[in-house]
N, C-alpha and C positions, 0 to 999 in steps of 0.2 A: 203293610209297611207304612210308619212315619217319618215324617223328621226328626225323632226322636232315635230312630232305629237310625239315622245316616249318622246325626251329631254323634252318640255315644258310639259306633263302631269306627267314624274318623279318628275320635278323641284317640283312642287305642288300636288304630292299626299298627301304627309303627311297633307298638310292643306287641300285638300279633303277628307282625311279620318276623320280630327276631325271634319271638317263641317257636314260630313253626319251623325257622332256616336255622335254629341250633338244634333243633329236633331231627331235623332230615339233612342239613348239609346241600343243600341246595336251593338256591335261590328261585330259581323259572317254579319248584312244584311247590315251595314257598306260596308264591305268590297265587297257583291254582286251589292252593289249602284256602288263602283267603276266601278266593270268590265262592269256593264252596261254604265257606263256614258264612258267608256274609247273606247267602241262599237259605241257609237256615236260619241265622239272625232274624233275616226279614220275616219268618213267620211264625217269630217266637210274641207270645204274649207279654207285654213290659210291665203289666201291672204284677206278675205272678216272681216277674226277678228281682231278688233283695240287692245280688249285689252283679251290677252288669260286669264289668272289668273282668269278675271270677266265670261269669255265666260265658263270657267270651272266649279268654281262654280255655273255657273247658270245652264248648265248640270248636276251636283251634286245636287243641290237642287230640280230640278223639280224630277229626280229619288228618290230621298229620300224621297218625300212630295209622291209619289205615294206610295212605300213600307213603308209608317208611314200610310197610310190607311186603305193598306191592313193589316199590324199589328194589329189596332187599333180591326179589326172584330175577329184575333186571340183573342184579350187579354180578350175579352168580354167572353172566354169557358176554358181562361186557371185556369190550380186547383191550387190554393191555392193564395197568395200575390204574386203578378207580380215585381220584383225589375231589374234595369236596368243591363249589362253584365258588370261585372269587368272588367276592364284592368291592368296588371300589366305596370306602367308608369316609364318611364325616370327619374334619379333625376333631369333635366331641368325644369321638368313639374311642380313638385313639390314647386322649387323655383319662379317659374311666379305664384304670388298668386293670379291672376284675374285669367288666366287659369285654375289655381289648383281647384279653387270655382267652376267655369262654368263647369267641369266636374267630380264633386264630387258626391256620388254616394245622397247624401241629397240635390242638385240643381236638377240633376235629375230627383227625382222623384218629385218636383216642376213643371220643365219644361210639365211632364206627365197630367198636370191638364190644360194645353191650348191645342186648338184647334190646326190641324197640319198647318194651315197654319199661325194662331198664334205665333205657337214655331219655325215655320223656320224664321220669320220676326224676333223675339224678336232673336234668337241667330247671324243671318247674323248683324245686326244693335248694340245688345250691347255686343256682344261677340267679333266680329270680325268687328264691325263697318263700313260695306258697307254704301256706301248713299242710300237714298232712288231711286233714278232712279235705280244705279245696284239690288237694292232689288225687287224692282217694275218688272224691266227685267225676273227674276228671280221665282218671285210666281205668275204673271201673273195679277198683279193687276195696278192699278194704283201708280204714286210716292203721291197724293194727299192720296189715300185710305190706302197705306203703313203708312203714316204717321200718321194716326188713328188708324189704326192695332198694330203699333207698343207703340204708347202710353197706350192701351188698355192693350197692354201683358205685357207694362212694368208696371204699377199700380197693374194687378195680382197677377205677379213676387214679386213685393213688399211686398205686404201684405203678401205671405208665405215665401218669402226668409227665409235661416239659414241669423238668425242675427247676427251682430258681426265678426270680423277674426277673426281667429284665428291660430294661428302661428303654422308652421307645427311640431316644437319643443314640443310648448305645448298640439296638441294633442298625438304626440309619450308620452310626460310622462303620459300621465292620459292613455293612451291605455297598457302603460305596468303596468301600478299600477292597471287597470281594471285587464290584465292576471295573477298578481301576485295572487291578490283578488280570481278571479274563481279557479287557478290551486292547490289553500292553502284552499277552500271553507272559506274564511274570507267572513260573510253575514256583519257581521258588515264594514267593509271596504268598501265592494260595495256599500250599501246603499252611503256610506257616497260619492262615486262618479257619482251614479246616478240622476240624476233631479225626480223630484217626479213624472210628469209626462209622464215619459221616453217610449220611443216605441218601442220594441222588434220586426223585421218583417226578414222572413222567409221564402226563396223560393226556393222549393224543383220541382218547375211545374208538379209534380202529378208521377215524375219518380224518386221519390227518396224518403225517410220521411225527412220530415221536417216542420216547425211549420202550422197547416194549417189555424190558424188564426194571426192575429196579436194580442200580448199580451202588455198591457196599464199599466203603475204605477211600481215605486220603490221596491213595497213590491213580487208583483208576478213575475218581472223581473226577481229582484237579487235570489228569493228563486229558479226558474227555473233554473239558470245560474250556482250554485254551487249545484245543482243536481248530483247525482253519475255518470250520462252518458257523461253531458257536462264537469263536472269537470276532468274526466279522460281524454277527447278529450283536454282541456286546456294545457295536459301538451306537447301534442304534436306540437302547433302550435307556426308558426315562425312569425317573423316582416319583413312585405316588405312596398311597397309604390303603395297601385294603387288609382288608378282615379286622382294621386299627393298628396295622403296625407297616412301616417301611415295605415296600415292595417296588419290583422294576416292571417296566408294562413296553411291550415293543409294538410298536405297528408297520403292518405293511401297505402299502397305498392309502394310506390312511383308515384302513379297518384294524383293530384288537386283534391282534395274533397270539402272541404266549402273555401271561402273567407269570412272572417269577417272584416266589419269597423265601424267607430263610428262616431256621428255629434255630437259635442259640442255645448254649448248655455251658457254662461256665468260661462264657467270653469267647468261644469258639462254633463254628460254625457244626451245628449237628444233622441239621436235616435241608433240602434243598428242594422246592416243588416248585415243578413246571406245566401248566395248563396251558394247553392247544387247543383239546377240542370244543373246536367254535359254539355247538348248543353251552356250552359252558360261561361263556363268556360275555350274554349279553348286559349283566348289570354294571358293567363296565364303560360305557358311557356314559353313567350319571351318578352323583353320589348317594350313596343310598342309607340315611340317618336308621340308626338301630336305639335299645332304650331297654334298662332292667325297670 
């Protein structure tokens, strides 16, 4: 190992770490992708690589499509709704509205519904837009088969994407005019910002209470939401910014207890996720800068 191997994997951690946490949806095995990948960095030969950046993420990627594997057999025994790891983000992140999307906790759990070596093509190619050779290098395929793979995940992608932007302004008003609603128990107000169809989801991973299904529709959302438990926890919580966009973050005794965020769909509230469980939650004490 050189100083050359620490300067050039510094330069590009941070785009390592957001490649590996849009690839697996979590931050902690994120951050173990790194040290593994940074374990082979160091005893890669520097005179042999043309282009470090490419040669990094493609050490990033193959670790990460390993540990999205072995995930994958966790997620099959974990209790309750599975929702990806919060990050509390940079206001940079926030204002790069492609980024802010591509790691929003509603892409997310989009991204969750392909295949892992699906979702490592679809993110290198329209997240961060490698070509097909460096991506092909990378998940061990072909650039001919990349290019199938990645049409495949982009059509997926499509059909469940959140539709629509929406501007990080306008979800902060409808998130506070949400907190006002629950912290007032105004049912009439909430209705009036939920979608009819709205999704309630909940993940406490079996070491915490929290909801242990997913609850559906306007009317059992909002009547849950200004319930006497969650209402009084409402007046507790504050405005931050993670995944890049508006979020409420509660503590208790001064430790991260839930992160709550919201996915809009045509100016109303469509999806609603609540993170408990605490392995979940530690990048939450610090901001954590991401980068296409």
């Amino acid at each position: 190992m050189t100083d050359q191997h620490t300067d050039t994997f510094v330069t590009h951690r941070t785009l390592l770490f957001t490649v590996a946490y849009e690839i697996l949806g979590s931050a902690s095995d994120a951050e173990d992708v790194l040290q593994e990948s940074w374990l082979r960095w160091a005893e890669v030969e520097l005179g042999t690589v043309v282009d470090r950046r490419a040669y990094l993420v493609r050490i990033v990627t193959r670790q990460a499509l390993n540990r999205l594997r072995t995930l994958g057999r966790r997620r099959e025994s974990y209790v309750g709704p599975w929702l990806p790891e919060p990050l509390l983000t940079t206001p940079d992140v926030a204002a790069d509205v492609e980024l802010a999307e591509s790691v929003s906790t509603a892409m997310l759990l989009v991204l969750e519904t392909l295949g892992p070596t699906e979702r490592a093509v679809f993110v290198l190619r329209e997240v961060f837009a490698f070509g097909y050779g460096e991506i092909a290098a990378a998940v061990g395929k072909t650039p001919a088969a990349v290019r199938q793979i990645a049409h495949r995940a982009r059509g997926h992608v499509s059909a469940r994407r959140p539709r629509g932007t929406v501007s990080a302004e306008q979800t902060r008003s409808v998130l506070d005019a949400f907190h006002r609603a629950v912290g007032s128990g105004d049912l009439r107000g909430l209705l009036d910002l939920l979608a009819p169809e709205v999704l309630l989801l909940g993940d406490g991973g079996g070491i915490v209470p929290a909801l242990p299904h997913p609850v559906r529709g306007a009317q059992r959302v909002a009547r849950l939401l200004v319930s006497g438990r969650v209402r009084a926890a409402a007046e507790l919580l504050e405005p931050i910014t993670a995944n890049g966009g508006p979020a409420l973050l509660l503590r208790v005794g001064g430790t991260v207890d839930t992160v709550l965020s919201i996915h809009l769909e045509a100016g109303r509230i469509a999806g609603i996720y609540t993170v408990r469980n605490p392995e979940k939650l530690s990048h939450m004490d610090r901001e954590n800068p991401l980068t296409t």
